[in-house]
N, C-alpha and C positions, 0 to 999 in steps of 0.2 A: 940311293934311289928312294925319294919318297913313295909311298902308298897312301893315296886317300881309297874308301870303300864308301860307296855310292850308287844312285840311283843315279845307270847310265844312259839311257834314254827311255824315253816316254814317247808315244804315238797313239792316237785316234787315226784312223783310217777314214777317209770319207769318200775312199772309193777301190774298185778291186783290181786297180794297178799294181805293180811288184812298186814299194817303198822303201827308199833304205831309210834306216831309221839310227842306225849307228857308222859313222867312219871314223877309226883309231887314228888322230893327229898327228904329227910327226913329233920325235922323241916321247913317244907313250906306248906303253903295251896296256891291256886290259883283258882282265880276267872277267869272263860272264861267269857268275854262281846259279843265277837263278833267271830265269823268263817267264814270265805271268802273260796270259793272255785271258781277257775277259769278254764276256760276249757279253755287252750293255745290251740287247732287245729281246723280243720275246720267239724271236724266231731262229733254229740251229742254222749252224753256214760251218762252213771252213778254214782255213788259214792254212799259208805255208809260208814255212821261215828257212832262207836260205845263208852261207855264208860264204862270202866273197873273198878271198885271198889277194891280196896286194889289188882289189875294186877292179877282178877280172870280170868281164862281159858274162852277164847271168846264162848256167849248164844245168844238163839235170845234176851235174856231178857236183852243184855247190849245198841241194837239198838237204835240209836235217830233219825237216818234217814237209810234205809235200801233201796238200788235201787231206788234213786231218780233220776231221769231226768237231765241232765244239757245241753240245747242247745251248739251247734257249737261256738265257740270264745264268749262265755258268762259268766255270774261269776253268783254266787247265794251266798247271805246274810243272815247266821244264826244268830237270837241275842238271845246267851243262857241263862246268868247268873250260869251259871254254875259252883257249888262249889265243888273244892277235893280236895283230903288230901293227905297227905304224900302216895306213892306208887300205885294211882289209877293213870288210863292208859287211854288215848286219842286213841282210833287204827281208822283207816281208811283204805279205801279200793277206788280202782277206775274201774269202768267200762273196761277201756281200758286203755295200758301200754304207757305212756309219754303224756300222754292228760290233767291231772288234778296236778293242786298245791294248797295245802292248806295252811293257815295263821291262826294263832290264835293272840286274842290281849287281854291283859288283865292285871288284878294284880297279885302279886305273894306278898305275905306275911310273914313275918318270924315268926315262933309259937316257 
């Protein structure tokens, strides 16, 4: 089983729909380490980050972070470890529309 450790997905928001922003390919698992979410404007908003198990229909039960706070021009540091499998789903969401980007970084796996 190869590992590569990378930068698993990236997103800008440019609106405050639920996003996914990562689905685990078939024959791959992937480890999230780390979640950066930056707030590019000058004004605080929100974010929620949810995760989807084999891209079930978004619950409150998928929430990892639901309407959290992010100051004005600041970033907030999640360290998940976070393991999924083939077809489970990263969705995100932002407070307000072109204010938030997120970054995943992590391993990806070949099963």
């Amino acid at each position: 089983m190869a590992t590569s450790y990378k930068t698993l997905a990236q997103a800008h928001l440019t609106t405050t729909s639920d996003t996914d922003i990562l689905t685990v390919a078939a024959s791959k698992e992937v480890i999230i380490s780390t979640m950066v979410i930056a707030n590019i404007t000058s004004t605080a908003t929100t974010f929620n980050v949810a995760f989807r198990q084999d891209g079930a229909t978004l619950a409150d039960k998928h929430y990892i972070a639901k309407e959290v706070p992010i100051a004005a021009n600041d970033s907030t540091t999640l360290t998940l470890g976070m393991a999924l499998e083939a077809t489970d789903v990263v969705t995100v969401a932002a407070g307000t529309g072109n204010a938030l980007s997120f970054n995943l970084f992590g391993a990806e796996i070949d099963v």
